[in-house]
Backbone as JSON, one array per atom type, in Angstrom:
{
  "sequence": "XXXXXXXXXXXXXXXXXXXXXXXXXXXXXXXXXXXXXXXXXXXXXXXXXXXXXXXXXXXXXXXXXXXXXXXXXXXXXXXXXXXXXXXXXXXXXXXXXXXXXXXXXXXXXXXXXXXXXXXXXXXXXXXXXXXXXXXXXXXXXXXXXXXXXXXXXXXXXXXXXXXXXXXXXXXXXXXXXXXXXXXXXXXXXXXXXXXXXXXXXXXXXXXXXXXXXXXXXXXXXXXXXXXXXXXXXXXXXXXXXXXXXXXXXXXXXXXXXXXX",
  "N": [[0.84, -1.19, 0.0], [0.68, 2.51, -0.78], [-0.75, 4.71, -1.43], [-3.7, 6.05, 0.36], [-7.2, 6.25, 0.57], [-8.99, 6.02, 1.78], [-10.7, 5.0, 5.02], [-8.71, 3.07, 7.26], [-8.82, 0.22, 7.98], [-10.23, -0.85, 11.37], [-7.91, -0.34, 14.83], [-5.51, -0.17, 13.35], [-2.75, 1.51, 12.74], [-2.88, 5.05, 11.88], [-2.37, 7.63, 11.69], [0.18, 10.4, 12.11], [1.16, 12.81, 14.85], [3.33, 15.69, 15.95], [4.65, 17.34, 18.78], [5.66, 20.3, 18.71], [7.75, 22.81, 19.5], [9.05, 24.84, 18.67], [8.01, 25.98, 15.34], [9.02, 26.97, 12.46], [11.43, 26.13, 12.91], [11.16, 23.28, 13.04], [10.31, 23.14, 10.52], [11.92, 23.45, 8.87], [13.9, 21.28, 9.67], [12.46, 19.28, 9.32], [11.73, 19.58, 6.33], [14.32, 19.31, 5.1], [15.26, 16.51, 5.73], [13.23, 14.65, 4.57], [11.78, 15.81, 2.73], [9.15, 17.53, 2.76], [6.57, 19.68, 2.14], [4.43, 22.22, 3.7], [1.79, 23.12, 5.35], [-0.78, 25.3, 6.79], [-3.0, 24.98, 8.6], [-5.15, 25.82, 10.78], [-7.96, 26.62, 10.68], [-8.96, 24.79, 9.38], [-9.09, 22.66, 11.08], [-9.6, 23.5, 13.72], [-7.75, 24.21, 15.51], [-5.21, 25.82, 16.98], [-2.51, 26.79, 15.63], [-1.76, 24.5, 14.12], [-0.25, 22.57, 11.83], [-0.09, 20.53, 8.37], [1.99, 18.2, 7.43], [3.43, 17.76, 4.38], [3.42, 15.18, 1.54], [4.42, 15.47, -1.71], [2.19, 16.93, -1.76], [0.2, 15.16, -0.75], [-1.58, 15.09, 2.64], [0.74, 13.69, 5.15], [1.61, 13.72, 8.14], [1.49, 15.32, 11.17], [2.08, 18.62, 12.84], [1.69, 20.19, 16.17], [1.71, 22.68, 18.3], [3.3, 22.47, 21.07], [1.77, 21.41, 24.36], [2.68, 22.56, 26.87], [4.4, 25.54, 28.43], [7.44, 25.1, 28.25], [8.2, 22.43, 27.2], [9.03, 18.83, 27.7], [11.79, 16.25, 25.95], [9.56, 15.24, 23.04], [7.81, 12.62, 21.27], [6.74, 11.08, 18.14], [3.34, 10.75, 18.04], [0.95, 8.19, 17.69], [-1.99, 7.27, 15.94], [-4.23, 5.13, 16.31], [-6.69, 3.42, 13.9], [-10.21, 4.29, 14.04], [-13.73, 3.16, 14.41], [-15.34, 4.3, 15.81], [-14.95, 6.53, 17.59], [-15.52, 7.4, 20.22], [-16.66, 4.89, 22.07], [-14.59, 3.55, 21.11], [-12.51, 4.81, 23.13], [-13.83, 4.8, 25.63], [-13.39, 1.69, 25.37], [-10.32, 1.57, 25.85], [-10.24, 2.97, 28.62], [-11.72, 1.22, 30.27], [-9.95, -1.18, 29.79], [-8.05, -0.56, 31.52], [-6.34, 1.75, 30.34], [-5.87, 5.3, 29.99], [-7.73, 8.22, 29.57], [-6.45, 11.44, 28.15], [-7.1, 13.41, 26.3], [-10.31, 14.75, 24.93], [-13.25, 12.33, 23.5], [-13.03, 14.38, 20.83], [-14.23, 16.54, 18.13], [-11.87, 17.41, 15.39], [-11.82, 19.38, 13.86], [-13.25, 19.05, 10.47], [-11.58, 16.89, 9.89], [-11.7, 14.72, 11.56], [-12.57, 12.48, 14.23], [-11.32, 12.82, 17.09], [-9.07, 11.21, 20.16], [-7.3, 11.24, 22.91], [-4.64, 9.39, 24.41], [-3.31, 7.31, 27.24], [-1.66, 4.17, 27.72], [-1.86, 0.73, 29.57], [0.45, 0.61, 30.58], [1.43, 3.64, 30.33], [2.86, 4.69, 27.91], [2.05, 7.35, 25.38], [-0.75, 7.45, 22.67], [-3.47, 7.92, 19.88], [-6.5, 8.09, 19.24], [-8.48, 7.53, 16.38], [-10.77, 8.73, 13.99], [-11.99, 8.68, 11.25], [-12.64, 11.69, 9.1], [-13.11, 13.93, 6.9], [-10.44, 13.25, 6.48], [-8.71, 10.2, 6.54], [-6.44, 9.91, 7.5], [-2.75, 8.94, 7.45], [-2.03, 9.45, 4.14], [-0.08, 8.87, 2.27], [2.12, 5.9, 2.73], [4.65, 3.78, 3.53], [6.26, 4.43, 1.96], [9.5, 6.33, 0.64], [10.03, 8.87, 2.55], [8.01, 8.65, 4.52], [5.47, 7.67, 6.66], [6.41, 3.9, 8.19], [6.34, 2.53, 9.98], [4.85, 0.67, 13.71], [6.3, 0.32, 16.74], [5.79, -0.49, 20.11], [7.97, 0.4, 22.43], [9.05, -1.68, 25.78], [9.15, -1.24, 29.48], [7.38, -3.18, 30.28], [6.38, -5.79, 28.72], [4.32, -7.53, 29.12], [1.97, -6.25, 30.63], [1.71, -4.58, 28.67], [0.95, -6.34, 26.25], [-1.26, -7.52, 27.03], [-3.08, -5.17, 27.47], [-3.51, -4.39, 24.69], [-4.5, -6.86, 23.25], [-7.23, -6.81, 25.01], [-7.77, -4.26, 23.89], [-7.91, -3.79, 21.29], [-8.49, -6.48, 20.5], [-6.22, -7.9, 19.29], [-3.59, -10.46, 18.13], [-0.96, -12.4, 18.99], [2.25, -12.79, 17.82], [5.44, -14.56, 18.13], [8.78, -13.56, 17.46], [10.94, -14.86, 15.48], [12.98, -13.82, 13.64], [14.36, -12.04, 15.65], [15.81, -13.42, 17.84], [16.58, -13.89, 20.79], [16.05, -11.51, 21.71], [12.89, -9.69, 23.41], [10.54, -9.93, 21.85], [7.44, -9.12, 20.18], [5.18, -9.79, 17.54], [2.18, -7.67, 17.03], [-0.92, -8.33, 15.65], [-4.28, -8.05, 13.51], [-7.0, -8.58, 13.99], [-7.93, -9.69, 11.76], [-5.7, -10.99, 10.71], [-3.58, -9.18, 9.81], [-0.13, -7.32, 9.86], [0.5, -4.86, 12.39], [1.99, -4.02, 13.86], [4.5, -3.89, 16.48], [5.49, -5.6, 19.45], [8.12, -4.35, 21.98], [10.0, -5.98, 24.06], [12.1, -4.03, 26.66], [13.88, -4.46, 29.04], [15.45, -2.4, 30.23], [14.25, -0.55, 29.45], [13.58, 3.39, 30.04], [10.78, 4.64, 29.94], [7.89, 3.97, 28.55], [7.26, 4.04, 25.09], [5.81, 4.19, 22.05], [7.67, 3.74, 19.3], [8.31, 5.87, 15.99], [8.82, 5.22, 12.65], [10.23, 5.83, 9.92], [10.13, 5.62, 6.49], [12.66, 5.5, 4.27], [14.49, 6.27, 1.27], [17.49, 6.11, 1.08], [19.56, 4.94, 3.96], [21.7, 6.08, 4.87], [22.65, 8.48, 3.52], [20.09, 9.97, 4.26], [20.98, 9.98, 7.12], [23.64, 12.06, 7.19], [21.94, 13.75, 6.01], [20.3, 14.65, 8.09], [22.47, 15.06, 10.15], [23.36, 17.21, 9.11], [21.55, 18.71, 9.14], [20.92, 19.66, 11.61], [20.29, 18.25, 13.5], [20.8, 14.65, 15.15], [22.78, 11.53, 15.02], [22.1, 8.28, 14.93], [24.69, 5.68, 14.03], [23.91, 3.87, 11.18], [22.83, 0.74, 10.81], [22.31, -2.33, 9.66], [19.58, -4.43, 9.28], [17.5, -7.99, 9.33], [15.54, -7.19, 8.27], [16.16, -4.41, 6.7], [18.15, -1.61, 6.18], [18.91, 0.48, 8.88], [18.34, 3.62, 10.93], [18.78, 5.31, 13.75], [17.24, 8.48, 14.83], [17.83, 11.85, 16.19], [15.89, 14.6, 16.66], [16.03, 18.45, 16.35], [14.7, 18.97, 18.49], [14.91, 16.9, 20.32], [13.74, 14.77, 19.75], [12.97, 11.54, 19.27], [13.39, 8.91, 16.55], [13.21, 6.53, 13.9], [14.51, 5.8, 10.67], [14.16, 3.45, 8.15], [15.94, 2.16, 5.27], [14.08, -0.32, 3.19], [14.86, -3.81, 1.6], [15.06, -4.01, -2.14], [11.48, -5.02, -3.37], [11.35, -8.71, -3.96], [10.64, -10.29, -7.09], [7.96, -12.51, -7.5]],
  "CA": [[0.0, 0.0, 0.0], [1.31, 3.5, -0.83], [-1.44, 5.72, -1.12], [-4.31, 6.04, 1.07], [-7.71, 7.38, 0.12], [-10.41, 5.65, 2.84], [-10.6, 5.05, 6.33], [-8.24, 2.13, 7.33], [-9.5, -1.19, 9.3], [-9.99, -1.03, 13.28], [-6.99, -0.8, 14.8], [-4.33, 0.05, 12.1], [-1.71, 2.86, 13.09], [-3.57, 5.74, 10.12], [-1.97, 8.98, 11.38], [1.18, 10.51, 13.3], [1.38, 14.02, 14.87], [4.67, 15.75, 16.59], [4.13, 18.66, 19.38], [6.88, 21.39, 18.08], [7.99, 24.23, 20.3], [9.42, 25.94, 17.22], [7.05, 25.52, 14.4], [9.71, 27.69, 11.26], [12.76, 25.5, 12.57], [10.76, 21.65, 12.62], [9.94, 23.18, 8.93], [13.29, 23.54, 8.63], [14.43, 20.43, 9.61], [11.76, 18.21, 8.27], [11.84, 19.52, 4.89], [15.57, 18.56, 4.99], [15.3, 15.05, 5.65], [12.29, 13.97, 4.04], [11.13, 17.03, 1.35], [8.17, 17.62, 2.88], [6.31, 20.85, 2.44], [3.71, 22.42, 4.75], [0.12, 23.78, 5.39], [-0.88, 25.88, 8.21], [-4.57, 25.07, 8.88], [-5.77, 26.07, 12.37], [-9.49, 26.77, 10.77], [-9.56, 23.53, 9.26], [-8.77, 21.87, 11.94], [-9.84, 23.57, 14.59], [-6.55, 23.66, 16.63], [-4.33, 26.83, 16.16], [-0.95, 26.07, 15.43], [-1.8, 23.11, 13.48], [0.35, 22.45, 10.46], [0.06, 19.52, 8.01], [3.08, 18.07, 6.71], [2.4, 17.12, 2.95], [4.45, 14.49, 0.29], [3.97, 14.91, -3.02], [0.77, 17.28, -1.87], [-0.8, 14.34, 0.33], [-0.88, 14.9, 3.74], [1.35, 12.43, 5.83], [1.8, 14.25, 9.12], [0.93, 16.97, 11.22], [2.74, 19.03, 13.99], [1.29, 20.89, 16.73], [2.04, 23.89, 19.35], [3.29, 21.48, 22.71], [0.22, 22.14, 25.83], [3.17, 23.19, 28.13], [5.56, 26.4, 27.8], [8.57, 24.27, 28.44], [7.87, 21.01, 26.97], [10.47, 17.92, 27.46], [11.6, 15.94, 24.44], [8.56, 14.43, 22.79], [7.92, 11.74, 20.81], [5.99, 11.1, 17.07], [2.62, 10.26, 18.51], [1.02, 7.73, 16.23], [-3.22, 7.87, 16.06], [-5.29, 3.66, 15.68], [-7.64, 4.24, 13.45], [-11.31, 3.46, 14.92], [-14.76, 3.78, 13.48], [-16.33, 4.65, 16.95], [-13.81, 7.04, 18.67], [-16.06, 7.45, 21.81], [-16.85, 3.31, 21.94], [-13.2, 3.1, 21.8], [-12.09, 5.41, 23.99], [-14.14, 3.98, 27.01], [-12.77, 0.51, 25.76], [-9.2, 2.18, 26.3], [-10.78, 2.82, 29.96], [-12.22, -0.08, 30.59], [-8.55, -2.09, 29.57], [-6.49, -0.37, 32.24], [-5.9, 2.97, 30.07], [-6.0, 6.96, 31.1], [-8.12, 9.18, 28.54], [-5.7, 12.6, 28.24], [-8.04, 14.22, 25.75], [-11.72, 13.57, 24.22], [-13.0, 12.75, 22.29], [-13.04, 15.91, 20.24], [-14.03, 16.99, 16.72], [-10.51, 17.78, 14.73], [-12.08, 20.06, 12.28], [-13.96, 18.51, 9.64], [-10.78, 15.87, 9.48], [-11.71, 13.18, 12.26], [-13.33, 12.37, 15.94], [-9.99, 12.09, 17.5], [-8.95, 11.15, 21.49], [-5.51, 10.99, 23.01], [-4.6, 8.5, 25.58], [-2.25, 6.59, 27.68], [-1.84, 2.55, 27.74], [-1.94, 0.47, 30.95], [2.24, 0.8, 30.56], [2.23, 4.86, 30.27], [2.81, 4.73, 26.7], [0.8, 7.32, 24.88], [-1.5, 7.53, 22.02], [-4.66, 8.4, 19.63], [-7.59, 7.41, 18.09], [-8.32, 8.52, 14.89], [-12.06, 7.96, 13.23], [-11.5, 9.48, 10.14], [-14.08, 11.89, 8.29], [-12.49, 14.33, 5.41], [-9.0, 12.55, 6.53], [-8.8, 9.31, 6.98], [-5.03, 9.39, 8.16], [-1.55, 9.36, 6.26], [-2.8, 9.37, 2.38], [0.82, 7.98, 1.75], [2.77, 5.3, 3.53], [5.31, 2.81, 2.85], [7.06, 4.86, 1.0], [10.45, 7.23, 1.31], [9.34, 10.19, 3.55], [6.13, 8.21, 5.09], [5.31, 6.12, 7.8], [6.23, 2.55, 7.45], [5.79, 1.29, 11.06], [5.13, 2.08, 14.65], [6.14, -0.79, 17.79], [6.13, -0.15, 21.23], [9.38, -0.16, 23.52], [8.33, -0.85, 27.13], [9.76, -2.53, 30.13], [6.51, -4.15, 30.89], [5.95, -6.19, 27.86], [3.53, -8.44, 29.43], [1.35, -5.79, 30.9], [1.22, -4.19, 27.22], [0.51, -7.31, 25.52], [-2.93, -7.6, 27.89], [-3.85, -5.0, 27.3], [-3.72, -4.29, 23.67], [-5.47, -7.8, 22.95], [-8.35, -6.75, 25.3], [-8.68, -3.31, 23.01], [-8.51, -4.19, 19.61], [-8.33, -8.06, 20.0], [-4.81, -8.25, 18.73], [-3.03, -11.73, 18.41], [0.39, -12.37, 19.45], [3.43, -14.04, 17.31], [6.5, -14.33, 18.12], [9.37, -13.63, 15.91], [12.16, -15.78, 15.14], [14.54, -13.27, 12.87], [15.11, -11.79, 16.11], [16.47, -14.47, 18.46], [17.55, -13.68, 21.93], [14.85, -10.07, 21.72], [11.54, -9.93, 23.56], [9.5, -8.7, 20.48], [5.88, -9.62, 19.8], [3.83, -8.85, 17.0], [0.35, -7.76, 16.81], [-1.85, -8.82, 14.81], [-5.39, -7.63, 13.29], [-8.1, -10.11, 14.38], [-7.98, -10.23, 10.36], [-4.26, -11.44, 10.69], [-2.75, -8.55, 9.38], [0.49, -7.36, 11.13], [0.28, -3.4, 12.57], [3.08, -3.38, 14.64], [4.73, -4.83, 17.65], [6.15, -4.81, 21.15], [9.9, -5.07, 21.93], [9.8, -5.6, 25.85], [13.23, -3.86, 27.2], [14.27, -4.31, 30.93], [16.27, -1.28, 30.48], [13.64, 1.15, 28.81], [13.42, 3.83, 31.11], [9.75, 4.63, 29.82], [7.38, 2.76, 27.74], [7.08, 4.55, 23.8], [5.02, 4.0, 20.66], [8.55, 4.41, 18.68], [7.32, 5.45, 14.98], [9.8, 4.46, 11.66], [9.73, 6.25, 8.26], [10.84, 4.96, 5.16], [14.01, 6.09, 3.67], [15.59, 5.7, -0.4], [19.04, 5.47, 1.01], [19.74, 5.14, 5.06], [23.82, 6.77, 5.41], [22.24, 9.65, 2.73], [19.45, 10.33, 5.24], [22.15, 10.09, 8.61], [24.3, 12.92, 6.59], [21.04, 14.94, 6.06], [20.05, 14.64, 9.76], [22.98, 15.58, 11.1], [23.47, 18.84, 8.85], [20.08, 19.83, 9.13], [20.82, 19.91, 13.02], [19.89, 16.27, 14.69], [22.06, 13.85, 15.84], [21.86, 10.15, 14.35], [23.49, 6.63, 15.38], [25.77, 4.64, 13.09], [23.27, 3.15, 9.65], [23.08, -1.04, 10.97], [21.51, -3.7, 8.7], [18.86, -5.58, 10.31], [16.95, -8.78, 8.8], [14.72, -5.91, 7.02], [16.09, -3.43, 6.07], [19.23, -0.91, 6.74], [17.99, 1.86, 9.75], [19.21, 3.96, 12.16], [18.16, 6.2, 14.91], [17.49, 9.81, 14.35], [17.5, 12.95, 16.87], [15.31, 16.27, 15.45], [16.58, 19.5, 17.26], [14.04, 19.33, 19.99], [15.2, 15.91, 21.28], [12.47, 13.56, 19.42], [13.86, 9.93, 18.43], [12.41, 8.34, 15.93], [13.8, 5.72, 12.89], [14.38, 5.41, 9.71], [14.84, 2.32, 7.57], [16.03, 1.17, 3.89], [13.7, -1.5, 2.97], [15.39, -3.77, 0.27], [13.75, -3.91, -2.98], [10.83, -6.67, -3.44], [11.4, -9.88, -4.57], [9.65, -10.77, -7.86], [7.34, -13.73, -7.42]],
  "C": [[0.87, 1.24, 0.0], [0.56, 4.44, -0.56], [-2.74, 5.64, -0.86], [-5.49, 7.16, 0.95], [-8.91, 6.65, 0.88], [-9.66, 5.33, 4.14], [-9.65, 3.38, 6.73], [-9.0, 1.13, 8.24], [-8.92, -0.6, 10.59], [-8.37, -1.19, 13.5], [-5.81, -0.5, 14.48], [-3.87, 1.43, 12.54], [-1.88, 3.92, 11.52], [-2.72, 7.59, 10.47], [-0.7, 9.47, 12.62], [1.16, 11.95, 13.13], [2.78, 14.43, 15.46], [4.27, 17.32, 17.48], [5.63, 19.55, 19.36], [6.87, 22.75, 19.05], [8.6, 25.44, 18.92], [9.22, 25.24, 15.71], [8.2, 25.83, 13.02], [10.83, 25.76, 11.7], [12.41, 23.91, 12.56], [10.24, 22.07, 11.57], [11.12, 22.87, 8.63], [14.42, 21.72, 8.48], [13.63, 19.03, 8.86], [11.57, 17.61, 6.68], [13.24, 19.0, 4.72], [15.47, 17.28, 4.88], [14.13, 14.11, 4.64], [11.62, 15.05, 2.7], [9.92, 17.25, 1.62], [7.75, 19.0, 2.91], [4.91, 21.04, 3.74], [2.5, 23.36, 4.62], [-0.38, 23.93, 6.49], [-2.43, 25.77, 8.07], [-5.12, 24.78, 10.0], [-7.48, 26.11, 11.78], [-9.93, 25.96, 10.22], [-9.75, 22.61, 10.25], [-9.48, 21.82, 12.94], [-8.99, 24.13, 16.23], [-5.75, 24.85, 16.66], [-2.85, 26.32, 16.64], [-0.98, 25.1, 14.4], [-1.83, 23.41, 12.15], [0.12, 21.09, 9.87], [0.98, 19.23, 7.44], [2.59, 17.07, 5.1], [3.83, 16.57, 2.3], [3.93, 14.89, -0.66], [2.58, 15.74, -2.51], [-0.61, 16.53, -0.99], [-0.25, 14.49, 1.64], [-0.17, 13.3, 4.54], [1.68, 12.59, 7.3], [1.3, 15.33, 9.74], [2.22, 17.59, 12.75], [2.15, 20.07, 14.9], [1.81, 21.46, 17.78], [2.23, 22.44, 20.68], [2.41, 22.33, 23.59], [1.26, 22.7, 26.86], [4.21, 24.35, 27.32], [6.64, 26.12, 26.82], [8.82, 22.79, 28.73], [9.25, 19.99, 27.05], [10.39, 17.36, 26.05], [10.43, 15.22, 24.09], [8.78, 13.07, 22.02], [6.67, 11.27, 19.57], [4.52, 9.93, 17.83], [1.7, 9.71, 17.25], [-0.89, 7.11, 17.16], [-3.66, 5.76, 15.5], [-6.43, 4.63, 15.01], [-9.31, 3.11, 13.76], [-12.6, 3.61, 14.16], [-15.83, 4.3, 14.28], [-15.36, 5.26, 17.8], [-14.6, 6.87, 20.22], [-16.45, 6.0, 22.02], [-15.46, 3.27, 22.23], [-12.44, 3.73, 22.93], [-12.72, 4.87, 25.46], [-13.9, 2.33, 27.01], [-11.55, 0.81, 26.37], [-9.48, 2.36, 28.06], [-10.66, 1.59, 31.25], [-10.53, -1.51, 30.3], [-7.58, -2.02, 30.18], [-5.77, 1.28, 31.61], [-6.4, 4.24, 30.67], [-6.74, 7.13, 29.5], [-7.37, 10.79, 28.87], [-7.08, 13.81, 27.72], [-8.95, 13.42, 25.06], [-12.19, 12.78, 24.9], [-13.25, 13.97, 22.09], [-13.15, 16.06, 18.96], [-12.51, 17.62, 16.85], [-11.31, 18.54, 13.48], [-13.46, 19.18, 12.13], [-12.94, 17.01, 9.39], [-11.48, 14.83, 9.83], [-12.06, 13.59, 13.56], [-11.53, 11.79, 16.28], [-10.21, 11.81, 19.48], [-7.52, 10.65, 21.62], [-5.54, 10.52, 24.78], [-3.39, 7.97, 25.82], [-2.43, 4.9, 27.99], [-1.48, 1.93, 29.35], [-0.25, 0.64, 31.04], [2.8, 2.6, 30.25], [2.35, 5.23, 28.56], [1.68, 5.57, 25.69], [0.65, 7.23, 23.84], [-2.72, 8.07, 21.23], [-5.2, 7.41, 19.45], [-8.07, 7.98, 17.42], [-9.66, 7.87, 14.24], [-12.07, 9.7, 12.16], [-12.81, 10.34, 9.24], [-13.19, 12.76, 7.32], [-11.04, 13.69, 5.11], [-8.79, 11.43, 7.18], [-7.37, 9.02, 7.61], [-3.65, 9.6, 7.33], [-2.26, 9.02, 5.35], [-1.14, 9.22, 2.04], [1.77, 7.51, 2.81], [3.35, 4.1, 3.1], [5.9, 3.03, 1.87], [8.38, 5.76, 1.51], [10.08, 8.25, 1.63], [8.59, 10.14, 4.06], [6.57, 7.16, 6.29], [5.4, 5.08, 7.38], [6.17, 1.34, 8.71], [5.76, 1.85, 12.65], [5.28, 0.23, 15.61], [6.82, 0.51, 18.87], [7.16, -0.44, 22.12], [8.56, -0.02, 25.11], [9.28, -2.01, 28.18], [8.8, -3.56, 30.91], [5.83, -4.54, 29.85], [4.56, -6.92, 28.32], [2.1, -7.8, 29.72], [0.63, -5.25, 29.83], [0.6, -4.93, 26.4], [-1.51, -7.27, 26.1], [-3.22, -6.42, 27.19], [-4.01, -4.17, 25.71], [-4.48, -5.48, 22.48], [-6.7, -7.48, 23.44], [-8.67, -5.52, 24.41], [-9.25, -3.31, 22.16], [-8.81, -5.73, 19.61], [-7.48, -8.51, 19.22], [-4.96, -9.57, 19.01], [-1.9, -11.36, 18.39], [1.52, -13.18, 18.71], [4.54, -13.1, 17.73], [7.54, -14.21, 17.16], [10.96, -13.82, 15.92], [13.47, -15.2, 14.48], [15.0, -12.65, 13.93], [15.27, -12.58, 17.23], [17.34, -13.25, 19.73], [16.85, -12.01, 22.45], [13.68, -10.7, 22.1], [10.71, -8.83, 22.62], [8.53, -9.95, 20.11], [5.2, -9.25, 18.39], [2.91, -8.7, 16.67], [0.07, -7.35, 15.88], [-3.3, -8.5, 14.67], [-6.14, -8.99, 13.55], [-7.78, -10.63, 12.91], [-6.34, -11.22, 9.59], [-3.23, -10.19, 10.05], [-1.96, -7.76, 10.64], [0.5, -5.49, 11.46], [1.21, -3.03, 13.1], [3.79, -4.44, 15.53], [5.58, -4.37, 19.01], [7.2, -5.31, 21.69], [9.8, -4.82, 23.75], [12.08, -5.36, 26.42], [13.22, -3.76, 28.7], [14.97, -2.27, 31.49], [15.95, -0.12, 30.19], [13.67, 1.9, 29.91], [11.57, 4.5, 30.74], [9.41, 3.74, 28.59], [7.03, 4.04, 26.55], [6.36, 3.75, 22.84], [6.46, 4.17, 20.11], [7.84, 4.31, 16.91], [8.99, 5.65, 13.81], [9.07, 4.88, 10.15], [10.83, 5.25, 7.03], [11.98, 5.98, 4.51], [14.46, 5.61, 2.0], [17.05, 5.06, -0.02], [19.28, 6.23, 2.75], [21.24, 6.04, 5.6], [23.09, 8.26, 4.62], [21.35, 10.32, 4.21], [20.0, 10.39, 6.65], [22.92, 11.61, 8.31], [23.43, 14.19, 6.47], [20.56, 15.52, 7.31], [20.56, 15.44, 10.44], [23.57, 17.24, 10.54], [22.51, 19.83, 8.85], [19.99, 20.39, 10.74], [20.34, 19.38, 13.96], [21.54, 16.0, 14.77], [21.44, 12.3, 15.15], [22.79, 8.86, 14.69], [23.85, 6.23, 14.1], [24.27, 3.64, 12.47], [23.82, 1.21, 10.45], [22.36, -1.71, 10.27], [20.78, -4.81, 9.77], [17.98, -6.57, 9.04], [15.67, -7.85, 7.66], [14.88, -4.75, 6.86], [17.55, -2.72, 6.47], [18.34, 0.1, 7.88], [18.76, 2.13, 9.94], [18.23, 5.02, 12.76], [18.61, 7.62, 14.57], [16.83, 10.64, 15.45], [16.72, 14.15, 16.59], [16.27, 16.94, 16.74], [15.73, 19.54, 18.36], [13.83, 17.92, 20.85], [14.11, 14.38, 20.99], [12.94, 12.97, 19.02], [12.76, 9.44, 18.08], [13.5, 7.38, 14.9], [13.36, 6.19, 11.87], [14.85, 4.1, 8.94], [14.67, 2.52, 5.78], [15.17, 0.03, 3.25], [14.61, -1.88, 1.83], [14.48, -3.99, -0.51], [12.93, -5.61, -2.91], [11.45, -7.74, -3.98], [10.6, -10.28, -5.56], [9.24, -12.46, -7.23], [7.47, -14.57, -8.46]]
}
């Protein structure tokens, strides 16, 4: 899937925002790494501050004003997409989660609500009405995946089966890693959960797609991030990337398909 023009299945990770203390210089640096331009729509939205980050003209992101002065570093908060935000949001409740905000009309976009998981970890929910979510993904400059780091895998696992009714596989390319991944009742895979002893909080971490991973490290760090050493994993090349206001997030290389 690349480009995205309806509401995704229950469930499915459909939109990621970022809360920006300096709105010009995360233009600045975003368009660097990824070419993304931008669209300031507070009266679509609803929200003031609220920018959309656009590929190619489709939105794929958004960034908004942080709720405190003197916000710590954040982290690319990444939106399930639901078809009953208020239904889900008191399942979220009802599973051990906090409701932060909402629900709330977003404009004319979507019924959104922003929450925390029984592990701290937060979140949205995203029921999509003129915007059903990224409109491109799985591509270079897009979302291409979001798993949770936490040090209470077990606690997470619960309760992300009682929300959506995830299933659980384990996964064999990484050997000697507690990583899970969930699964759409329909079997499709959305994400997964890497249980670290050593996290010091529990994250959604979210993972864009890249053309060429050392190119994108080089852009990073002149645009004014910080980025770890490009490693080759069983899919793909990545590495870890800093913005200027302390947000880690990935990127990976996929390699190309395999004809059938």
């Amino acid at each position: 899937m690349s480009h995205v023009d309806s509401n995704q299945p229950e469930s499915t990770p459909t939109w990621i925002d970022l809360d920006v203390p300096d709105l010009d210089r995360a233009k600045e640096f975003y368009s660097a790494l990824f070419g993304w331009d931008f669209e300031t729509d507070a009266e679509a939205t609803g929200t003031a501050g609220h920018t959309t980050c656009l590929l190619r003209g489709r939105a794929v992101a958004g960034f908004r004003p942080p709720p405190a002065p003197d916000p710590a570093p954040g982290f690319w908060r990444m939106y399930f997409a639901t078809q009953d935000c208020d239904a889900t949001a008191k399942r979220v409740t009802d599973a051990g989660g906090t409701l932060t905000q909402g629900p709330v009309e977003f404009g004319d976009r979507a019924r959104i609500a922003l929450a925390s998981d029984a592990v701290g970890a937060g979140f949205g929910l995203w029921q999509g009405r003129t915007l059903p979510g990224c409109l491109i993904v799985n591509e270079p400059g897009s979302l291409v995946r979001n798993d949770l780091t936490t040090p209470e895998p077990g606690r997470a696992r619960d309760f992300y089966t009682s929300l959506f009714g995830f299933t659980l596989d384990g996964n064999e390319d990484l050997p000697g890693f507690d990583f899970t991944f969930l699964r759409r009742p329909d079997g499709h895979e959305i994400g997964g959960i890497f249980g670290d002893p050593s996290a010091a909080a529990s994250v959604w971490q979210t993972t864009f797609e890249v053309a060429d991973t050392d190119a994108l490290v080089e852009r990073a760090v002149a645009a004014g991030g910080t980025a770890g050493a490009p490693a080759d994993s069983p899919y793909g090349r990545f590495a870890e990337i800093t913005d200027p206001f302390g947000t880690a997030f990935s990127v990976i290389a996929r390699p190309p398909a395999q004809p059938e």
